[in-house]
FINUFI-802016 format. One line per 3 residues: number of its first residue (from 1); for each residue x, y, z of C-alpha. Coordinates in pm, 1 decimal, padded with zeros to 6 digits, always signed. Last residue first. Example, Ala and Ser with C-alpha at 12.3 -4.5 7.8 and 13.67 -1.06 7.14 Angstrom:
BEGIN
2> +01367.0,-00106.0,+00714.0; +01230.0,-00450.0,+00780.0
END
This chain:
BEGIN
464> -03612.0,-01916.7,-03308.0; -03377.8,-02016.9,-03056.6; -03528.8,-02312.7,-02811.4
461> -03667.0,-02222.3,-02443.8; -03797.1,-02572.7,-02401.5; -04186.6,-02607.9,-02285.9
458> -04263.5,-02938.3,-02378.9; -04610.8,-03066.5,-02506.2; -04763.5,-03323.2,-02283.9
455> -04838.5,-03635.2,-02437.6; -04466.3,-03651.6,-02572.6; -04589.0,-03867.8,-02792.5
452> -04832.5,-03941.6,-03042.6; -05131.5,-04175.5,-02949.3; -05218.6,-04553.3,-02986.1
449> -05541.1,-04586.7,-02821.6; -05654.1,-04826.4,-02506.6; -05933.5,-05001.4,-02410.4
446> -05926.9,-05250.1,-02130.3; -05822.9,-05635.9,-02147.7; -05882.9,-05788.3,-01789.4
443> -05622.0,-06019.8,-01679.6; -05547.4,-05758.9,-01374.9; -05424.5,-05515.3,-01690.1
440> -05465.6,-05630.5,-02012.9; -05418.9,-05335.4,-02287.8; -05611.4,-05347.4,-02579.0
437> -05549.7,-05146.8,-02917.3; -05692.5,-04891.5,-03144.8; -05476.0,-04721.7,-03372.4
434> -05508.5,-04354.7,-03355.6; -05141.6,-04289.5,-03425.9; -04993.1,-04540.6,-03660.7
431> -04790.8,-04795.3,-03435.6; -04966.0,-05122.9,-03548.5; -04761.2,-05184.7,-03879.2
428> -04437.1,-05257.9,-03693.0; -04540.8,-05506.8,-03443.7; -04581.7,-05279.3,-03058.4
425> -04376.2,-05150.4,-02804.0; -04430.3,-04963.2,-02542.6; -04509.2,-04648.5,-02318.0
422> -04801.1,-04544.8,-02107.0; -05076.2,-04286.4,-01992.9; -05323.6,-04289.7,-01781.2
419> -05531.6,-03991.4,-01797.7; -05579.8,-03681.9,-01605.9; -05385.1,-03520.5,-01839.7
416> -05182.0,-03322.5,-01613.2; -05147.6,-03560.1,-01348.2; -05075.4,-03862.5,-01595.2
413> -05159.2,-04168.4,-01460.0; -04876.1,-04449.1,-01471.2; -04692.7,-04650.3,-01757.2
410> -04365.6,-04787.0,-01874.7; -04265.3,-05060.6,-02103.7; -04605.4,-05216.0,-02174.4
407> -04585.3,-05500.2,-02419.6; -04639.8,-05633.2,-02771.3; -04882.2,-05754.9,-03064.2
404> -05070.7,-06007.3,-02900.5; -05356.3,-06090.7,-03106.3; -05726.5,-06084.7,-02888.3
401> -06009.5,-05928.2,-03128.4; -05913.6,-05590.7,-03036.8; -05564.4,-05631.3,-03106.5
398> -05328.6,-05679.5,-02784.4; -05089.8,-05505.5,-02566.5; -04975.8,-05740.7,-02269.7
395> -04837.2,-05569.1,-01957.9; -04464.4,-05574.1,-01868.9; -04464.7,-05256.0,-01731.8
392> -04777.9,-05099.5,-01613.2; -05106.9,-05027.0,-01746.1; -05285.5,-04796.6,-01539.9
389> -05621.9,-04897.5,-01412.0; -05897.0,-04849.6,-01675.1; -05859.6,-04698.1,-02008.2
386> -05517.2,-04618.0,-02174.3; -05358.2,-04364.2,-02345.4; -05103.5,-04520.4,-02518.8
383> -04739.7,-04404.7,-02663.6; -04544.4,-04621.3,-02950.0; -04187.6,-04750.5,-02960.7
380> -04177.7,-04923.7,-03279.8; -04130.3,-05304.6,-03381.0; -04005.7,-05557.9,-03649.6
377> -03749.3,-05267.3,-03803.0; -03723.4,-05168.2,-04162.4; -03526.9,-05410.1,-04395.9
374> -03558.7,-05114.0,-04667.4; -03714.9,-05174.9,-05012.0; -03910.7,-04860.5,-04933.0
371> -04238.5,-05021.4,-04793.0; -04021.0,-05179.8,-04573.1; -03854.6,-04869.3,-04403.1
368> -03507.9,-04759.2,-04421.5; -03400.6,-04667.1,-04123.9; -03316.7,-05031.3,-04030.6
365> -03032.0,-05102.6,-04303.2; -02840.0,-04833.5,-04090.0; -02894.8,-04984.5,-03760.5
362> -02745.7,-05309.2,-03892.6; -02448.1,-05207.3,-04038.8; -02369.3,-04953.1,-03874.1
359> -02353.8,-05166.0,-03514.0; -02093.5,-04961.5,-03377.6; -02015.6,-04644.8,-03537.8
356> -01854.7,-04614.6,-03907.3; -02111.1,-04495.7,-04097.4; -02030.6,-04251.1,-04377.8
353> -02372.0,-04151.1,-04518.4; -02591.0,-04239.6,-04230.7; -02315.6,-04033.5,-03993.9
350> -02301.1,-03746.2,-04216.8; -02680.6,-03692.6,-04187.9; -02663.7,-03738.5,-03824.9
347> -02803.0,-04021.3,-03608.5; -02988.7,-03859.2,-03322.6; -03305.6,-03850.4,-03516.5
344> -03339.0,-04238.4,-03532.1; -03407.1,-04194.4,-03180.9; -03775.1,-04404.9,-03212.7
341> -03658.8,-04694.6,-03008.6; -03668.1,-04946.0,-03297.8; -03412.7,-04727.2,-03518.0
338> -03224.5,-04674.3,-03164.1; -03190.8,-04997.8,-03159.8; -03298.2,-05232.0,-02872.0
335> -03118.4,-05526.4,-02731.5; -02902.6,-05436.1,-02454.3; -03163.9,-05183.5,-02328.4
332> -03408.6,-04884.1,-02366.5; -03790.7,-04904.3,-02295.7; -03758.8,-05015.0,-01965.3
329> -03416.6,-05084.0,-01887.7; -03272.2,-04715.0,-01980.6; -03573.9,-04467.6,-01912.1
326> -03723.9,-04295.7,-02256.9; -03889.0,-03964.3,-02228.6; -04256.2,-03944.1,-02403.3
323> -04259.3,-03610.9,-02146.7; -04573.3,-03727.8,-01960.0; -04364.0,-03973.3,-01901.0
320> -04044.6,-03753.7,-01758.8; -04295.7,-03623.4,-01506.6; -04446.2,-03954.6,-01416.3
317> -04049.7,-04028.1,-01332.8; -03914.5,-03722.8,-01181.5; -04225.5,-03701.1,-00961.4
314> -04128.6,-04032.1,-00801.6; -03745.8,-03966.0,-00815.4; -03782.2,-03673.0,-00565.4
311> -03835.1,-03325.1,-00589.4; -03721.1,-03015.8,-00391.7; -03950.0,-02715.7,-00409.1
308> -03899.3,-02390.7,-00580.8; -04153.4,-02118.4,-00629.4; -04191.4,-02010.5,-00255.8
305> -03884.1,-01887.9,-00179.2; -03687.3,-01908.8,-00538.4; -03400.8,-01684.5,-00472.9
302> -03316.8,-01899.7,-00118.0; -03401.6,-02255.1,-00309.7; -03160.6,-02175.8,-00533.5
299> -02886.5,-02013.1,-00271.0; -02926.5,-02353.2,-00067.0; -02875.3,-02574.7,-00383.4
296> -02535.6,-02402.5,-00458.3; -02402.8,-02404.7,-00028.8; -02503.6,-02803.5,-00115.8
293> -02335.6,-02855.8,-00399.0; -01996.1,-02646.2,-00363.9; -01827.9,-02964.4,-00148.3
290> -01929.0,-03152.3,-00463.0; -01797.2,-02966.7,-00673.7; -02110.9,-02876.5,-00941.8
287> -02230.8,-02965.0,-01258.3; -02564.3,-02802.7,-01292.5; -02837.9,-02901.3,-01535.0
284> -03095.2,-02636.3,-01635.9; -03466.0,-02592.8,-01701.8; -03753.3,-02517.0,-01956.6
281> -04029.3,-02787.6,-01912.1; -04030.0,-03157.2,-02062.7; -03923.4,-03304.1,-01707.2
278> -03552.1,-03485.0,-01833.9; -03317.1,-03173.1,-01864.5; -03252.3,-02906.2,-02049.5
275> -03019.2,-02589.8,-02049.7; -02679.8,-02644.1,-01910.6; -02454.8,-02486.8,-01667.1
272> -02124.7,-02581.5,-01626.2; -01991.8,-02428.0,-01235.4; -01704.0,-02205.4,-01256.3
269> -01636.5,-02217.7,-00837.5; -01902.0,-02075.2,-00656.1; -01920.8,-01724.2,-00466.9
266> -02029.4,-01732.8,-00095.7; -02121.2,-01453.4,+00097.9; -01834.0,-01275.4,+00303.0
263> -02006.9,-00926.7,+00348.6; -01935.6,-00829.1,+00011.1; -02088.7,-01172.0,-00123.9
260> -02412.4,-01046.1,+00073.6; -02624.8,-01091.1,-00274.0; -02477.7,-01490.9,-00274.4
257> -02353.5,-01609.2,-00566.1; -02342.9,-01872.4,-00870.4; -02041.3,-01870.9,-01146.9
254> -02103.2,-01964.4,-01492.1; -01947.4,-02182.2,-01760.8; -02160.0,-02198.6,-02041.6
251> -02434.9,-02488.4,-02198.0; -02655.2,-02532.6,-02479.4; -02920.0,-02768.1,-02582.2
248> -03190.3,-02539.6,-02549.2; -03139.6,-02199.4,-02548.3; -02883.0,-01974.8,-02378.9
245> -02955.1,-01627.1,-02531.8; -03143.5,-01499.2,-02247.7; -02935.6,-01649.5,-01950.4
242> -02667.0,-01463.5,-01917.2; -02638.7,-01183.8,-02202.2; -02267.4,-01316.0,-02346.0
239> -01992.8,-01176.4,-02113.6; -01823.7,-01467.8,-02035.2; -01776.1,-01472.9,-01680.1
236> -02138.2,-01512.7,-01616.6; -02284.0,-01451.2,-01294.1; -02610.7,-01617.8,-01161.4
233> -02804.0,-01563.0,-00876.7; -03130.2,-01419.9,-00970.8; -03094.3,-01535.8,-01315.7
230> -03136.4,-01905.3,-01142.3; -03499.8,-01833.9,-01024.5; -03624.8,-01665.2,-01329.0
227> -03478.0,-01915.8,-01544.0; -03679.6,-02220.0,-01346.5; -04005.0,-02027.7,-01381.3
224> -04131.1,-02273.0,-01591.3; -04017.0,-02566.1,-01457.9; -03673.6,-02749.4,-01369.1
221> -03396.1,-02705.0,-01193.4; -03161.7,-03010.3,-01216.0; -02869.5,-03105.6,-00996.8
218> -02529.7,-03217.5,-01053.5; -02213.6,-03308.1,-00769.6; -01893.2,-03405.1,-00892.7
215> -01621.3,-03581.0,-00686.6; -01604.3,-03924.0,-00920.3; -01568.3,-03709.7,-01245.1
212> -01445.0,-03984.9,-01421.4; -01151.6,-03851.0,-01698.3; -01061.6,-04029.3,-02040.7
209> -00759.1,-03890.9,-02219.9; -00791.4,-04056.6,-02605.1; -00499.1,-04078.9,-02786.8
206> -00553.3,-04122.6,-03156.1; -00758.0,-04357.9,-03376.0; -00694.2,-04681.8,-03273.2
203> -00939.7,-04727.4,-03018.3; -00912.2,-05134.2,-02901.7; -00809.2,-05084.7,-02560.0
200> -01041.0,-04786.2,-02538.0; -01336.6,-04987.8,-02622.1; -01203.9,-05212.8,-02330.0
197> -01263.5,-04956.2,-02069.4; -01543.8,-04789.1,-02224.0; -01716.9,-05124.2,-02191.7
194> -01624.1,-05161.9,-01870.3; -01740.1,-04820.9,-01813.6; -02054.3,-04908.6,-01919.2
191> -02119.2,-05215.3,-01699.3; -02037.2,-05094.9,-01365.1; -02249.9,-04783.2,-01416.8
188> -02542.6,-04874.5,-01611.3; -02786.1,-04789.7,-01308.8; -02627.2,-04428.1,-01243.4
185> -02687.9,-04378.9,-01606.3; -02446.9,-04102.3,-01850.8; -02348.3,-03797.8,-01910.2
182> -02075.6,-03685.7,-02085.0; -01842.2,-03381.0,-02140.3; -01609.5,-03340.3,-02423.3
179> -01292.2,-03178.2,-02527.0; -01126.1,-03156.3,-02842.3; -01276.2,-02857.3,-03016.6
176> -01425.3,-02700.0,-02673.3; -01659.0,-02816.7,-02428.3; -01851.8,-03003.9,-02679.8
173> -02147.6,-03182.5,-02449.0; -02253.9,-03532.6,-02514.3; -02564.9,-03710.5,-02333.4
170> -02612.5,-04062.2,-02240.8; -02868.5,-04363.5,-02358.0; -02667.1,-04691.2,-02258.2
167> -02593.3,-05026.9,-02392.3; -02790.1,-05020.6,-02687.4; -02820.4,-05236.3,-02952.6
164> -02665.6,-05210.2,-03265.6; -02450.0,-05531.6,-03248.1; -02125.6,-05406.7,-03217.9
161> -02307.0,-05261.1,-02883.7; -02419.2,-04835.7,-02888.6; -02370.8,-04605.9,-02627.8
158> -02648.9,-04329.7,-02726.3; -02732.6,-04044.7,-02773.5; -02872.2,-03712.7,-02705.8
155> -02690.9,-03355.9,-02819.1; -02542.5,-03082.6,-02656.9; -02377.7,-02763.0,-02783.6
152> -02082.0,-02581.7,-02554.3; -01839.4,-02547.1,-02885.3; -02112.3,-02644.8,-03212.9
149> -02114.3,-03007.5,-03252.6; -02057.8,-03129.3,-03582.6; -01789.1,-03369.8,-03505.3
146> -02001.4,-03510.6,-03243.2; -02220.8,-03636.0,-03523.1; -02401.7,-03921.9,-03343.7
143> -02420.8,-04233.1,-03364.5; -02196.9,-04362.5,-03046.7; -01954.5,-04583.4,-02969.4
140> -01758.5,-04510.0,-03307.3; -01794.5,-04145.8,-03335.4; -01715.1,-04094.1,-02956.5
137> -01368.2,-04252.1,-03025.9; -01302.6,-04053.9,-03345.4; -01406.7,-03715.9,-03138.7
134> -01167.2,-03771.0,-02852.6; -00881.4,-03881.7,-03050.5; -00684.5,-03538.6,-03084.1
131> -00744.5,-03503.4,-02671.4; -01038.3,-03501.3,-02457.9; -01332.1,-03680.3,-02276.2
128> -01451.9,-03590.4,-01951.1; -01698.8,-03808.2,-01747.5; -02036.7,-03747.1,-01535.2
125> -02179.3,-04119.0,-01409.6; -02516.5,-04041.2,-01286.0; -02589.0,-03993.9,-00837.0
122> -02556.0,-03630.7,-00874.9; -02931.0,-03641.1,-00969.1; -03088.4,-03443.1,-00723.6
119> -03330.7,-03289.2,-00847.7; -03507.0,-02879.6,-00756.6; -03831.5,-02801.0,-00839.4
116> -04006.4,-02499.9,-00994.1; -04329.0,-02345.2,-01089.4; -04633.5,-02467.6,-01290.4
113> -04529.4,-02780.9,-01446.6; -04299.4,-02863.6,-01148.2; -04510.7,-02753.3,-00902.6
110> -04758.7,-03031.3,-01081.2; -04578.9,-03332.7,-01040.8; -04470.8,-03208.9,-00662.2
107> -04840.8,-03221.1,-00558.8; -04888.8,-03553.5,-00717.8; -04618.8,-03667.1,-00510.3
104> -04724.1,-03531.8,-00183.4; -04564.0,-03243.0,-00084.1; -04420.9,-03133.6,+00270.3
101> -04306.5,-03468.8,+00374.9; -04081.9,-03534.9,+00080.0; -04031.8,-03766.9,-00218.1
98> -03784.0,-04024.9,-00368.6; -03525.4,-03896.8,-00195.6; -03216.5,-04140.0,-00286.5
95> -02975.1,-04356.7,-00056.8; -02770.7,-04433.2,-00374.8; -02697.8,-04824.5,-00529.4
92> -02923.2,-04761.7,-00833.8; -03206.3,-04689.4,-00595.7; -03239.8,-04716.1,-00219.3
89> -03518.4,-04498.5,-00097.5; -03465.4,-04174.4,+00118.6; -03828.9,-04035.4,+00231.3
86> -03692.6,-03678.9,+00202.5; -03785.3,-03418.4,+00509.4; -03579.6,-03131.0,+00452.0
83> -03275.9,-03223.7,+00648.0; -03276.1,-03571.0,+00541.1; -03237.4,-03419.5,+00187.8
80> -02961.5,-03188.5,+00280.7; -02797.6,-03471.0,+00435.3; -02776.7,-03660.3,+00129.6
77> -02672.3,-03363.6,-00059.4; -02361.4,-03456.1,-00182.1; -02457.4,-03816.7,-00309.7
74> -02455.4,-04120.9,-00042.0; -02367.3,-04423.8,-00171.6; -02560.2,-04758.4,-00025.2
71> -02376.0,-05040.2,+00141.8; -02422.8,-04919.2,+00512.1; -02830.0,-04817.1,+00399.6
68> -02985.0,-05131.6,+00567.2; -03314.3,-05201.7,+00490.5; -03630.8,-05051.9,+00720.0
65> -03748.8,-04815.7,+00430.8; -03753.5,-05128.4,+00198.7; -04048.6,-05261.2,+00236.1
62> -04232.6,-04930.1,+00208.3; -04048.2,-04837.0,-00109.2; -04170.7,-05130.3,-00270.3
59> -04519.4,-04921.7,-00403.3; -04247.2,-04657.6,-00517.7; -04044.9,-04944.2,-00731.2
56> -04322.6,-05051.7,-00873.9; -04423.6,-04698.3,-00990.1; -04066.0,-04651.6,-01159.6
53> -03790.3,-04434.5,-01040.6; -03560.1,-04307.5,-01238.0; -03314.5,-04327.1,-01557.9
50> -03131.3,-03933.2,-01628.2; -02960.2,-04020.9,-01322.5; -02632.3,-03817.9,-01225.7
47> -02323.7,-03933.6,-01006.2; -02185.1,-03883.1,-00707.3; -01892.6,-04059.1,-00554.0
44> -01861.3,-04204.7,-00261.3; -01754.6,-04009.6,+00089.9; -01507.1,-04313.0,+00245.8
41> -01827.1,-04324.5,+00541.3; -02060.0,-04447.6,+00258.0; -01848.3,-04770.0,+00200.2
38> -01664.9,-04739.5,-00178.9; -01851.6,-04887.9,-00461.2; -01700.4,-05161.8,-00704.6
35> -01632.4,-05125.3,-01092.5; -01488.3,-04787.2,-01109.1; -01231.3,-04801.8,-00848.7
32> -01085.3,-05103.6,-00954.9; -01083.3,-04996.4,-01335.5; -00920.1,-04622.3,-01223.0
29> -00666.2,-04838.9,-01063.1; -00569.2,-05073.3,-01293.4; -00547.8,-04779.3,-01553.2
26> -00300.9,-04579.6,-01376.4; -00387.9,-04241.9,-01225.2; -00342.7,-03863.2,-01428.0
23> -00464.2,-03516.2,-01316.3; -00641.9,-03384.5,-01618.4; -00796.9,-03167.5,-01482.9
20> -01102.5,-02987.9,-01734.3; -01125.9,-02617.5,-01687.9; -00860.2,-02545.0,-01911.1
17> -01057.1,-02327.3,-02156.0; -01276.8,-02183.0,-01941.0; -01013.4,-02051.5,-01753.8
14> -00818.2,-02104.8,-01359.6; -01082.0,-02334.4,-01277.3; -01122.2,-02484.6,-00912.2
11> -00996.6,-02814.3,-00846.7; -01217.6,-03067.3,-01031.2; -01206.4,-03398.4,-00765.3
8> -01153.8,-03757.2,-00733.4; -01035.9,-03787.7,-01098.5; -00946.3,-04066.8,-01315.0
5> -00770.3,-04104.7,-01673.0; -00710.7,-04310.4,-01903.0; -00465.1,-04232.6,-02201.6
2> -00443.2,-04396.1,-02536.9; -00130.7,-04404.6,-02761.7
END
């Protein structure tokens, strides 16, 4: 028996432990509402992106200032951002801010490294997963062991095709034994939850209760002094030390409020708070109501003064660089594995010995390498600093004396660095570190060097 389940809004928690609705609504009409995008004035749903904006997209952005935005979703804080001067930019069917008018940029790359910045990415797809099922079906769409989770752990994965290739990168939270929360791309929308959808007709491994969280809100505050800013304001219901002893990874219900509560402040709803995010520096995710998100962001910004700035999609994405972060339909898609992809790490011990996920049979002969006996993989994900203008997608990487050997997935300068920096793939045998390669950029070949990723170390506040 399978159950599938959509929700327009969480209603306020009553515990931890039930803080998931599970209001029910028919299958046909979760599927129509999930595969086409209400008008902005019927208040559309808002969703995360861990994928952003590219540098051709920003040099577009000019053309397409002028387009209509009537067929574009709004998330909740669109008209925060207006408010606070965001140059909104369609992307992945949102009215996004892709920067604003009191920081260029570069300028808002490097607050983030130094201080901290505020996303908005309550334009991702946020779902609930639960019942005796829950952890079968996420065992067989995805690698990773989800039985293993610790309660409130996270780990990176991925939505895998029979074929081993990916259909989305996502992330998987255990909210409790048989309850789940997951993340995944505003641009892979439509086409993951039809998948979902029909991998859920075929589950046979015990009823599933899928839940779309299309009234959720999420932002990210990220940077160094991100925990400073948020301890400020937080409450936790639980008792366990706040912020200090959540690390990396891990997430806890908590509660957000204003110092004049007593004079009728406001005081949030049980809001999940998790620790990461997609910049490389310390930071947390926040799921939020979306008629919370707004008075939430306010109170942020409030305890920061100074030390937080909102952030657009621009900075997210040289930021996330920098990071050696992967963005779905650039160096992720349909027909990468995660062997070839470099996230051979998310597949768990128990996982390589038992199998059983889409596409086992292929990803698993992968991770063994050639030079083992293994079939290996063709190609690796690799990371180039490059000479010369910045190489960007789609350029040619070459041997010195002229071979193609692959192409540029993502690349940009690199405001820390001071370099330009870039992502791609190259024949297996030319990924070893130090390798030197050619990149041509305006039909010129320039220099380049393969070199170990992330570029920029992270700054993660992991347990020792």
């Amino acid at each position: 028996m399978k159950s599938f389940r959509s929700t327009r809004r969480v209603g306020e928690s009553l515990a931890i432990r039930n803080a998931i609705p599970l209001s029910a609504r028919p299958l046909s009409s979760l599927t129509r509402r999930v595969t086409s995008r209400p008008p902005v004035s019927q208040a559309p749903p808002q969703l995360p992106l861990r994928a952003t904006l590219t540098a051709q997209i920003l040099r577009r952005s000019a053309s397409t200032e002028a387009e209509s935005t009537e067929n574009l979703c709004k998330t909740a804080l669109y008209d925060f951002h207006v408010r606070h001067g965001g140059n909104m930019v369609p992307f992945a069917g949102y009215a996004m801010p892709v920067l604003y008018k009191d920081l260029t940029m570069l300028e808002s790359h490097l607050h983030t490294r130094k201080e901290a910045s505020i996303f908005d990415v309550g334009h991702m797809v946020q779902h609930h997963f639960s019942g005796p099922g829950a952890i079968a079906f996420l065992e067989k769409v995805s690698p990773s062991d989800v039985k293993g989770l610790p309660v409130h752990g996270s780990t990176l994965s991925t939505l895998l095709w029979p074929t081993g290739g990916i259909c989305d990168d996502l992330i998987i939270t255990k909210l409790w034994e048989d309850r789940f929360y997951v993340v995944t791309n505003a641009g892979c929308r439509e086409k993951d939850l039809e998948f979902i959808t029909k991998e859920l007709k075929d589950f046979e491994g015990g009823e599933v209760q899928w839940t779309v969280l299309e009234g959720q809100g999420l932002i990210a505050l990220q940077g160094p002094k991100a925990k400073d800013v948020l301890a400020k304001i937080v409450i936790d219901p639980q008792g366990e030390g706040r912020l200090d002893n959540l690390y990396f990874g891990q997430s806890r219900y908590m509660k957000v409020k204003s110092k004049s509560l007593e004079n009728g402040g406001f005081q949030s709803s049980l809001l999940l708070v998790s620790r990461g995010g997609y910049t490389g520096e310390d930071g947390f995710e926040i799921s939020i109501p979306d008629q919370e998100t707004e008075a939430v962001t306010q109170l942020l910004m409030e305890a920061g003064g100074a030390s937080v700035k909102l952030a657009g999609l621009g900075a997210r994405d040289s930021l996330r660089l920098e990071a050696g972060m992967c963005l779905y339909g650039h160096e992720l898609n349909d027909n990468t594995t995660p062997a070839e992809v470099g996230l051979s790490w998310v597949i768990g011990k128990r996982r390589r010995e038992e199998g059983g996920f889409n596409g086992a049979e292929t990803i698993l002969a992968q991770l063994k390498p050639k030079s083992k006996g293994g079939k290996g993989v063709e190609r690796r994900r690799v990371g180039l600093i490059a000479t010369g203008p910045p190489a960007r997608e789609g350029a040619i990487i070459q041997t010195p004396e002229g071979e193609k050997i692959g192409e540029v997935t993502s690349g940009s300068p690199s405001p820390c660095l001071k370099k330009n920096v870039a992502m791609g793939y190259v024949k297996d045998g030319q990924h070893k570190s130090g390798t030197e390669v050619e990149v041509v950029v305006r039909g010129k070949a320039r220099k380049a060097v393969v070199t170990k990723m992330p570029f920029l170390a992270t700054n993660y506040y992991k347990q020792e």
